[in-house]
C-alpha positions as CSV (number, residue, x, y, z in Angstrom):
1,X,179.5,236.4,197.8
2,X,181.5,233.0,197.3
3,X,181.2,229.6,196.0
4,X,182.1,226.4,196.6
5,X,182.9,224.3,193.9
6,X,181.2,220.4,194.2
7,X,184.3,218.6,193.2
8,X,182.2,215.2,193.4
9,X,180.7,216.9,190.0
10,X,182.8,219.3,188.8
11,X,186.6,218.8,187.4
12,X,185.9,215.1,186.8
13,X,188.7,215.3,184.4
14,X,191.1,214.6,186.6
15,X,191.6,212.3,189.5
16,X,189.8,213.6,192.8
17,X,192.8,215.0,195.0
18,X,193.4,216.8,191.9
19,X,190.4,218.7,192.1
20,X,190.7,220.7,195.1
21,X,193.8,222.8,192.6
22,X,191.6,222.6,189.6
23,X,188.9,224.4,192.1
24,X,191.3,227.0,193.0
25,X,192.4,227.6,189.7
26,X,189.0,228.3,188.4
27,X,188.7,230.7,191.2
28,X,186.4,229.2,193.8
29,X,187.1,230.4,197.4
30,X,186.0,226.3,198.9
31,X,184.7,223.3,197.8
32,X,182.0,221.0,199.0
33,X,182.2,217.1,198.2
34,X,180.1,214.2,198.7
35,X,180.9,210.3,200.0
36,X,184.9,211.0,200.5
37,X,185.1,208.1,201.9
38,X,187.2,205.9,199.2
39,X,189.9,208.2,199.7
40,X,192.9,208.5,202.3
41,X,191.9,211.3,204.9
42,X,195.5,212.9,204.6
43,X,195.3,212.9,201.1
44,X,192.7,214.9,201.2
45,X,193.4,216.7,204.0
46,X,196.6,217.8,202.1
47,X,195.5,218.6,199.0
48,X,192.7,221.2,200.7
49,X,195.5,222.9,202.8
50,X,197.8,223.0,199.4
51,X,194.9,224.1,197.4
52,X,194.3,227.0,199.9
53,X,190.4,226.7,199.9
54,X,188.0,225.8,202.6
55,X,185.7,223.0,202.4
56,X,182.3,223.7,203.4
57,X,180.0,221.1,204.9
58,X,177.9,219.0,202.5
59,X,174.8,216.5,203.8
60,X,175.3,213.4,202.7
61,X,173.9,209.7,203.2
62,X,174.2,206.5,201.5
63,X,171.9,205.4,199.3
64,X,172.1,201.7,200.8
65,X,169.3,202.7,202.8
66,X,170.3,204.0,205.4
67,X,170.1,207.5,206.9
């Protein structure tokens, strides 16, 4: 069996990019994260495919009331 780390929870030491390595390097095979959207695409995009993980899908909505 594997996990996937929430980086919107976990890691929050260091800046989000930076969590997809902190995931790997605490041995979780993907990661799962919640409302990306403040970040660049790429950015993320990159730092998944240097991190070497998968991401796994995560349900999400807004909170501004909206589903």
């Amino acid at each position: 069996m594997t996990f996937a780390a929430n980086i919107s929870l976990l890691f929050t030491e260091v800046e989000f990019p930076l969590r997809f390595a902190a995931a790997a390097r605490a041995g979780f095979a993907g990661v799962e994260f919640q409302f990306p959207y403040a970040f660049d695409k790429d950015v993320l995009a990159g730092a998944l495919v240097a991190s070497g993980l998968t991401s796994r899908p995560t349900a999400s909505c807004s909170s501004r009331g909206r589903l």
